[in-house]
Each structure stands twice: as C-alpha cells, then as structure tokens.
SENU-510495 format. One record per residue (C-alpha): residue number from 1; residue in three letters; y, z, x. Coordinates in steps of 0.05 Angstrom, whole numbers. Layout:
% SENU-510495
(NUM, "ala", (Y, Z, X))
...
This chain:
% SENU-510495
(1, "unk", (6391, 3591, 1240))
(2, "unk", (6461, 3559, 1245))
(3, "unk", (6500, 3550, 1311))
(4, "unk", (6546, 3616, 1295))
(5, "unk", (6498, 3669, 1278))
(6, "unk", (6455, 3645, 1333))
(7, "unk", (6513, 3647, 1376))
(8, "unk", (6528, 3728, 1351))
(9, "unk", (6446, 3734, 1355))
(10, "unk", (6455, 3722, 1438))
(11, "unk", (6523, 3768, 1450))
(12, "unk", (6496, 3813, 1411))
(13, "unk", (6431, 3818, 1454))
(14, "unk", (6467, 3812, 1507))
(15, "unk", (6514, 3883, 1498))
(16, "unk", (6448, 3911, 1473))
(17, "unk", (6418, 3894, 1546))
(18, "unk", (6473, 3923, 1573))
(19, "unk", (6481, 3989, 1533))
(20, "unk", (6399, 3992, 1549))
(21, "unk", (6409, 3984, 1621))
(22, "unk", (6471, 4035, 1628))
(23, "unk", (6431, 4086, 1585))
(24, "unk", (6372, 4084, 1628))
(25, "unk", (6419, 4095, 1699))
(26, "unk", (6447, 4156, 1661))
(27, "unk", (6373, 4187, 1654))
(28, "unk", (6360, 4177, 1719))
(29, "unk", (6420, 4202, 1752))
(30, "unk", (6411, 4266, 1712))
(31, "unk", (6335, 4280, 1723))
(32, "unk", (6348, 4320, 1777))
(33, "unk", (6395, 4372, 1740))
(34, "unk", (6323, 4383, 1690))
(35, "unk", (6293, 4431, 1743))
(36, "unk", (6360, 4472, 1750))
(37, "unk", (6362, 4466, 1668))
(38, "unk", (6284, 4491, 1671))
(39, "unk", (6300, 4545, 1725))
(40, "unk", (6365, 4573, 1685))
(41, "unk", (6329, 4579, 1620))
(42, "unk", (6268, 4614, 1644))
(43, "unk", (6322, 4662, 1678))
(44, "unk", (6353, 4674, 1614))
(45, "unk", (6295, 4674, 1575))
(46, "unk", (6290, 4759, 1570))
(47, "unk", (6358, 4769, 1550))
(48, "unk", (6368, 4698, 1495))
(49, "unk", (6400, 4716, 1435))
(50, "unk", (6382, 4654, 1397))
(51, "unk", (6341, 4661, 1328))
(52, "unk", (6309, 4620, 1278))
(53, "unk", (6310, 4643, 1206))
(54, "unk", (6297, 4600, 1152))
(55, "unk", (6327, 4578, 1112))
(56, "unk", (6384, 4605, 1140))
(57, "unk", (6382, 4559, 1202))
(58, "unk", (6374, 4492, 1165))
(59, "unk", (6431, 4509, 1121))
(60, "unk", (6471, 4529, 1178))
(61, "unk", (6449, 4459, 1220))
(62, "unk", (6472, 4424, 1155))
(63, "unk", (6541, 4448, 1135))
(64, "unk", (6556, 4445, 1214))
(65, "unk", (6556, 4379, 1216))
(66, "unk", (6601, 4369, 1164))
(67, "unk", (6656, 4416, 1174))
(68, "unk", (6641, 4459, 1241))
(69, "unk", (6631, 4520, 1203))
(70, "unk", (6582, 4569, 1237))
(71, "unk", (6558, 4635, 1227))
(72, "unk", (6613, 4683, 1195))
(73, "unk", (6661, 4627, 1228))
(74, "unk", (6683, 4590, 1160))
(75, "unk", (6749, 4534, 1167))
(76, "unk", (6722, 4516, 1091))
(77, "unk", (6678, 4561, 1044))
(78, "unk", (6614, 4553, 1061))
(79, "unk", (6604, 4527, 991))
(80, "unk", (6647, 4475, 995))
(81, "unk", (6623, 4451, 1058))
(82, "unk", (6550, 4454, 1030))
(83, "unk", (6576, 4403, 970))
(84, "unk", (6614, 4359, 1015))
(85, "unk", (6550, 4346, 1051))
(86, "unk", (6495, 4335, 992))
(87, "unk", (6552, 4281, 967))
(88, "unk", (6552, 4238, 1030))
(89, "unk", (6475, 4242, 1035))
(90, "unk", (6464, 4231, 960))
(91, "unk", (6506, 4164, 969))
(92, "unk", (6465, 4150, 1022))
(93, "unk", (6403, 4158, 994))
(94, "unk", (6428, 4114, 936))
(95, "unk", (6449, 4062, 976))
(96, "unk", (6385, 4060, 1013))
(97, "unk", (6345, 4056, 946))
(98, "unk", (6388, 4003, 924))
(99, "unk", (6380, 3955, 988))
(100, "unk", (6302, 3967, 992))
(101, "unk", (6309, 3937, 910))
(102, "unk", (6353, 3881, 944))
(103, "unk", (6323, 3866, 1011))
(104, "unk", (6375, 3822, 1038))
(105, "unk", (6404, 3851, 1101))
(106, "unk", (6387, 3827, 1167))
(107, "unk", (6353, 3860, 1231))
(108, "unk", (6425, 3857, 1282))
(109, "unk", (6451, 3902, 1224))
(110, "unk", (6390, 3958, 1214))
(111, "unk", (6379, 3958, 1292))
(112, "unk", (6444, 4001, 1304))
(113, "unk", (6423, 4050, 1242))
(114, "unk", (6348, 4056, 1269))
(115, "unk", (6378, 4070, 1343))
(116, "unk", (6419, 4127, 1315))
(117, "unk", (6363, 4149, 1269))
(118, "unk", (6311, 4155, 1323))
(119, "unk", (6365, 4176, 1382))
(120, "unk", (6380, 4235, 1336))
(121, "unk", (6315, 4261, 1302))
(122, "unk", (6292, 4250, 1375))
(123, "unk", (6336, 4306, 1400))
(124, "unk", (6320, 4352, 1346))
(125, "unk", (6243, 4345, 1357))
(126, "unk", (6259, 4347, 1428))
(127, "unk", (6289, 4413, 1430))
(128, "unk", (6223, 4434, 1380))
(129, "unk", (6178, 4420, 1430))
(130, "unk", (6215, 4450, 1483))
(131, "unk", (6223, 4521, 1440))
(132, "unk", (6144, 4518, 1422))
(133, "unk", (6120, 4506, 1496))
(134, "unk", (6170, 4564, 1518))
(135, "unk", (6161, 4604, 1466))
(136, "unk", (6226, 4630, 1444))
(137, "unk", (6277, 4585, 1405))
(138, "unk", (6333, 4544, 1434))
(139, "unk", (6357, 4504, 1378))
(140, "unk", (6430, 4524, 1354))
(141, "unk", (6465, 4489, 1301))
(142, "unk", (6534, 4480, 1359))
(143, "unk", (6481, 4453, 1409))
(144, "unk", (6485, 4398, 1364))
(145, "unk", (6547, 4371, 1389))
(146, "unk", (6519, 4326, 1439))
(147, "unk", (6496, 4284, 1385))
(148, "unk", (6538, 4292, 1329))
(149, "unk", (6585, 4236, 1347))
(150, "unk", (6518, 4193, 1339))
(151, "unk", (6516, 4227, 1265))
(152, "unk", (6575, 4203, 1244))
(153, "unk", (6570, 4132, 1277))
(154, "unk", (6506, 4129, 1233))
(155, "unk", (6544, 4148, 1171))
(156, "unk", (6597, 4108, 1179))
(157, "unk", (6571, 4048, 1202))
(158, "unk", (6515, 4050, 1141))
(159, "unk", (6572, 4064, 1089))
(160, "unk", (6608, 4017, 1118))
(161, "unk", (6566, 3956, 1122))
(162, "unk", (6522, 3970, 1049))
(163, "unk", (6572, 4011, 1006))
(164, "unk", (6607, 4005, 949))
(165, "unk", (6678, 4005, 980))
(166, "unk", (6709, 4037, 914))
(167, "unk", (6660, 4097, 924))
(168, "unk", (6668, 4085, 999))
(169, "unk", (6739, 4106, 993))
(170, "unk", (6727, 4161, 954))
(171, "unk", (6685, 4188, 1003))
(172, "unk", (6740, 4180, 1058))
(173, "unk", (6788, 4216, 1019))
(174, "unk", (6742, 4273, 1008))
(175, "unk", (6731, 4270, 1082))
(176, "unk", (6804, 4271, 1105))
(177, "unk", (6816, 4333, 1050))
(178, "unk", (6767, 4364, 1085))
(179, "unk", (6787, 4358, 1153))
(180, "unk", (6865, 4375, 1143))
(181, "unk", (6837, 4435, 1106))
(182, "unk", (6796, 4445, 1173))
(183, "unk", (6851, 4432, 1223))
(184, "unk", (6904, 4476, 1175))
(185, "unk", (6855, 4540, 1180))
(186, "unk", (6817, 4528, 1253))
(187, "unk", (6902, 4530, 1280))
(188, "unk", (6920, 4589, 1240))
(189, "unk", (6865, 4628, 1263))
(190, "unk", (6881, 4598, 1332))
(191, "unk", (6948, 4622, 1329))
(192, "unk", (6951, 4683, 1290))
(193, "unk", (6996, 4740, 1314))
(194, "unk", (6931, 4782, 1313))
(195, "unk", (6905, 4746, 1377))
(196, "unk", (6962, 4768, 1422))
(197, "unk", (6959, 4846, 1411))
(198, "unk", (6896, 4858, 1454))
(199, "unk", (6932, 4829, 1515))
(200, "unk", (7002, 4854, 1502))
(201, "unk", (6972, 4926, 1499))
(202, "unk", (6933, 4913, 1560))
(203, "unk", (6993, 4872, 1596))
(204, "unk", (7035, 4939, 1584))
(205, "unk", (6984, 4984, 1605))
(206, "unk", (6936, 4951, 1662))
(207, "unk", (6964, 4975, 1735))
(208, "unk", (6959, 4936, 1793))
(209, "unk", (6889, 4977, 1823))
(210, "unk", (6853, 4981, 1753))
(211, "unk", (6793, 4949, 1742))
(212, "unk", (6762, 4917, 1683))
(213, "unk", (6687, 4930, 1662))
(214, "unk", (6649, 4896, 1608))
(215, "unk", (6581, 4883, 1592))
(216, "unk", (6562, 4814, 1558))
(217, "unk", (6610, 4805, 1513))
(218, "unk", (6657, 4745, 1501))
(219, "unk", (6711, 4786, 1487))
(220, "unk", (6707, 4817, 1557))
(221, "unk", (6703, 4756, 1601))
(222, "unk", (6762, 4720, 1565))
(223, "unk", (6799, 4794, 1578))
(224, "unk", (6777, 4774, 1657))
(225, "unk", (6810, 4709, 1651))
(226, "unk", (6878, 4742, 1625))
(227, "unk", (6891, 4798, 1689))
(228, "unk", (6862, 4752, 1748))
(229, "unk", (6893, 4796, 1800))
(230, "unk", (6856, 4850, 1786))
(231, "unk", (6786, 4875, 1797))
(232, "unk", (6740, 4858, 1749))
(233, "unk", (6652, 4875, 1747))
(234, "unk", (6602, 4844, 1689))
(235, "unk", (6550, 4893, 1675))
(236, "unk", (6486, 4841, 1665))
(237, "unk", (6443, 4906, 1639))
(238, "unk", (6395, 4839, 1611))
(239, "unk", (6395, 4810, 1682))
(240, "unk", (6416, 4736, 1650))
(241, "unk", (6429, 4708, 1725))
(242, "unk", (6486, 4685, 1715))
(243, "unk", (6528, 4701, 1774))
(244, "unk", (6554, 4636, 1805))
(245, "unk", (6565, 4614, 1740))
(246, "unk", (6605, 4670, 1707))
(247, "unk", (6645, 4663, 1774))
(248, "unk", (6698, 4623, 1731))
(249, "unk", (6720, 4681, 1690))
(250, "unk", (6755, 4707, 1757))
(251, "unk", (6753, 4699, 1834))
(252, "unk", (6755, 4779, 1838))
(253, "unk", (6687, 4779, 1785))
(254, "unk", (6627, 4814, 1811))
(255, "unk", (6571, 4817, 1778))
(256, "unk", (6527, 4890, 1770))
(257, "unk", (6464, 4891, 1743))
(258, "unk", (6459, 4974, 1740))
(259, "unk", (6509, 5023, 1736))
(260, "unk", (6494, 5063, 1792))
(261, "unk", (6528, 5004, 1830))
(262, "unk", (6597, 5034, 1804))
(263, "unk", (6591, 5107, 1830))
(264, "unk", (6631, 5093, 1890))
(265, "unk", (6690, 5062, 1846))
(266, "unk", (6749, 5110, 1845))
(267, "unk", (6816, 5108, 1801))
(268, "unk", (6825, 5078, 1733))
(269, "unk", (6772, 5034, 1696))
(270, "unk", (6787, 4994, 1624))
(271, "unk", (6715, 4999, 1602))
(272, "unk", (6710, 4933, 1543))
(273, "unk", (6671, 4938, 1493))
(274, "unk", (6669, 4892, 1431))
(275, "unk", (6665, 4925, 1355))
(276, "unk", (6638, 4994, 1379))
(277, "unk", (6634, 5043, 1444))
(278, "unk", (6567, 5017, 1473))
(279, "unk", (6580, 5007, 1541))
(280, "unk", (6629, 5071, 1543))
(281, "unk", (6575, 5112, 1517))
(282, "unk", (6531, 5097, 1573))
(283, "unk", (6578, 5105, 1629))
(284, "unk", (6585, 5182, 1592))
(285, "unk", (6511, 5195, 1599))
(286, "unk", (6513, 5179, 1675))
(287, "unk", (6579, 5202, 1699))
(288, "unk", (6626, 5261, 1681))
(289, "unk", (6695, 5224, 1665))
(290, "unk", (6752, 5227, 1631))
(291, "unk", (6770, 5189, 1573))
(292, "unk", (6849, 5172, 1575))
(293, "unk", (6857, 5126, 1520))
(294, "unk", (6826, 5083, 1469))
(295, "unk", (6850, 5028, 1423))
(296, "unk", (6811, 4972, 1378))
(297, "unk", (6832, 4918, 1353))
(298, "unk", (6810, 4862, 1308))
(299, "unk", (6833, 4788, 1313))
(300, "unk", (6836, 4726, 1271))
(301, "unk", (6802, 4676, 1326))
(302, "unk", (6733, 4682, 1314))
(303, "unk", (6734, 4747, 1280))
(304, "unk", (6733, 4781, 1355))
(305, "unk", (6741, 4849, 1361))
(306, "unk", (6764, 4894, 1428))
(307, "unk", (6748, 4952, 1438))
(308, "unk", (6787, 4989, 1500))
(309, "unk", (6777, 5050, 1536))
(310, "unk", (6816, 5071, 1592))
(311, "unk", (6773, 5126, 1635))
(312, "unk", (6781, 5159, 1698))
(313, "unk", (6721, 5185, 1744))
C-alpha cells in the first residue's frame, strides 16, 4: 500500500471512529424518551388509523421517496413518479451487475454504501418487528423521513463514485425536472386562494365569547391555531391521550373526552367538522339546539375540507 492511500486509509478511520462514537452518545441520550415512546403508543393504540394494504403500501413507500407524493396528495402523477423511481433503481442495479463483472473497487468506498444499506433496511425491519409484537401496524410511508436523507446519500454517493457520468447526468436532469415540477405545484397548492376562505368566513363571523369544537380532525386544530383568543375543546371520543400534547394548538384548548362535559356551555359554538356533519349530528342526538348557519368549503392544501356549523344551545 503506498504512503497516500495509507495516509487516507488512517483519516478515514479516524472520522469513521468518530462518527461511531457520536452515534452511539446519541442512542444513549435518547433511551430514556423509548418508555414515553412505548407508553404513548400503547395509549393510542385503540384509536390508530394506520393500515397496511398491499400492494398499495409498497407502492406508496416507493413513489414517496422519490417525489413526496402520498395518498390522494400528488405534486407529480403518481405515474410519473412511479417511472422516475424504477429508472434510478434500474441504473443501479446495472451498475451493481457491472462492478460484481469488474471487481475492482476498494473496501473505504463500499463501507459508506453498506452503512446506508444496513442503517436503512434496519429501520424498516425495525418498525416490522415493532408492528408484529404490538399487533397493529405503525409503518407509514412519511415516517420515512427520518431516514430518507440516508436514501439519497446512498444513491448519490453510489452513482457518483461507479456511474457512467453521461447517464449520471441524465439522471440529474430528470431529477431537477422533477423537483421544480414538485416545488411549482406543492407552492400553488400552498398558496391557493382556496386556503384563505375558511378563515376569512370565520374571521368575519367568530365573536369574541364563541367557542370552537372539533373532534379529531386536522382541519379543526389548525382552525384552533387561527382564533387563539377564543375558547376552544377537542372532543377525543377515541380517548388518543393526547392532552399535553395537543396543548400547542391553543393555550385556551381543553380537551373532552364525552359530550356530556359540554352541557354546561352556554352561547354560540362553531361545531368543525371535516367533509361531512359527523360531529354536528351527534351533538343533535344529545341536545336540543339550534342550528344558525352552515358553510363548507373545499381547499387546494391537502385537499382539506371544512365543514362549519354555527349552533346555539
């Protein structure tokens, strides 16, 4: 071995001994946030919404990583997304059946790949084992986030160090097509008109001593976040435990878990609802109210509905 490869043999141990030594202080500092992790999921564990159908989920785990798109969520067609990602693997797999034919590169350069490799199968079987000892499934393809910057280190750095750089580049400009596509449709449904006509209703109709009701929906707590004067109850009918937690959607949030909790409420409630009435509908089978007004509306970001209903008791 010359002088200058055994010389980037030793720094390169030596970062390696470091990045080793930092990783393993980061698992131990956070060891102690598994219990709450254990407790909160067995909490939640009547009321999780997660699923597993296949192969819907694969397909869904695959075309996130590539583009972000999720469920009816789509920044590119789902098709194109799909394509974008068989191309990238089939170079891969192409240049990995061309270097076993070769066999010429050295360890220092497969060591990063296998870390990746292992560091992010790991966390996939991880969170298999996890959903078969409890029983109920917690993989979802956005949970994936915490390793996908390891995903696309992997890619890159493989493509980088074994490709062709002609087909390389071609790759990269599919890539950046992709993502400008991305970025030009994730902003306009970010910043569509649609998304401000909830809250300009509500901003011209909520009073000072209303109060806001919604059950689990996302459309209801980021309502909450929008009017943080006023009083504001989530209805966990599901029981999630979630309290402290959901705290951060308003310092006037309570949290009810039945809705005989709200008989002693007087004067004007918005009652949210997302796509239909649900909620509504059950305050009518307990209470005798009256039903002022109602509006729905449908917005661009994230295909959200609201549903409003102003009633009096």
């Amino acid at each position: 071995m010359s002088l200058e490869k055994h010389g980037k043999q030793k720094k390169f141990i030596k970062e390696m001994k470091a990045f080793i030594i930092s990783a393993i202080i980061q698992i131990i500092l956070y060891i102690p946030w598994i219990v709450s992790l254990l407790l909160q999921m067995k909490q939640v564990s009547k009321g999780f919404w997660i699923s597993i159908a296949f192969p819907d989920t694969i397909i869904e785990f695959f075309k996130f990583q590539f583009t972000g798109n999720l469920g009816g969520t789509e920044y590119i067609p789902n098709k194109y997304a799909i394509i974008l990602g068989i191309i990238i693997c089939t170079y891969i797999i192409y240049i990995f059946i061309k270097n076993r034919i070769n066999k010429k590169k050295e360890k220092e350069e497969k060591l990063p790949i296998k870390l990746s490799i292992i560091i992010y199968i790991g966390v996939i079987l991880g969170a298999c084992i996890v959903s078969i000892v409890m029983q109920m499934p917690i993989i979802y393809a956005r949970y994936m986030l915490c390793v996908t910057g390891i995903f696309i280190f992997l890619i890159s750095y493989y493509i980088g160090k074994n490709g062709n750089k002609y087909i390389t580049s071609i790759i990269c400009i599919l890539c950046i097509i992709a993502g400008i596509a991305i970025q030009v449709n994730l902003c306009k449904d970010n910043y569509d008109k649609s998304n401000k006509e909830p809250y300009k209703y509500l901003s011209e109709n909520v009073q000072e001593q209303d109060i806001l009701l919604c059950q689990n929906e996302l459309s209801g707590f980021v309502t909450f976040t929008n009017f943080p004067n006023n009083k504001s109850y989530f209805y966990d009918a599901e029981k999630w435990n979630v309290e402290k937690a959901y705290k951060a959607f308003g310092n006037k949030m309570d949290t009810i878990y039945n809705l005989e909790e709200i008989q002693n409420i007087q004067g004007r409630i918005w009652v949210l609802d997302s796509s239909d009435y649900k909620l509504l509908e059950k305050i009518k089978g307990k209470y005798e109210i009256q039903v002022i007004e109602q509006k729905t509306y449908n917005t661009k970001y994230h295909g959200f509905t609201y549903s409003f209903s102003l009633i009096e008791k």
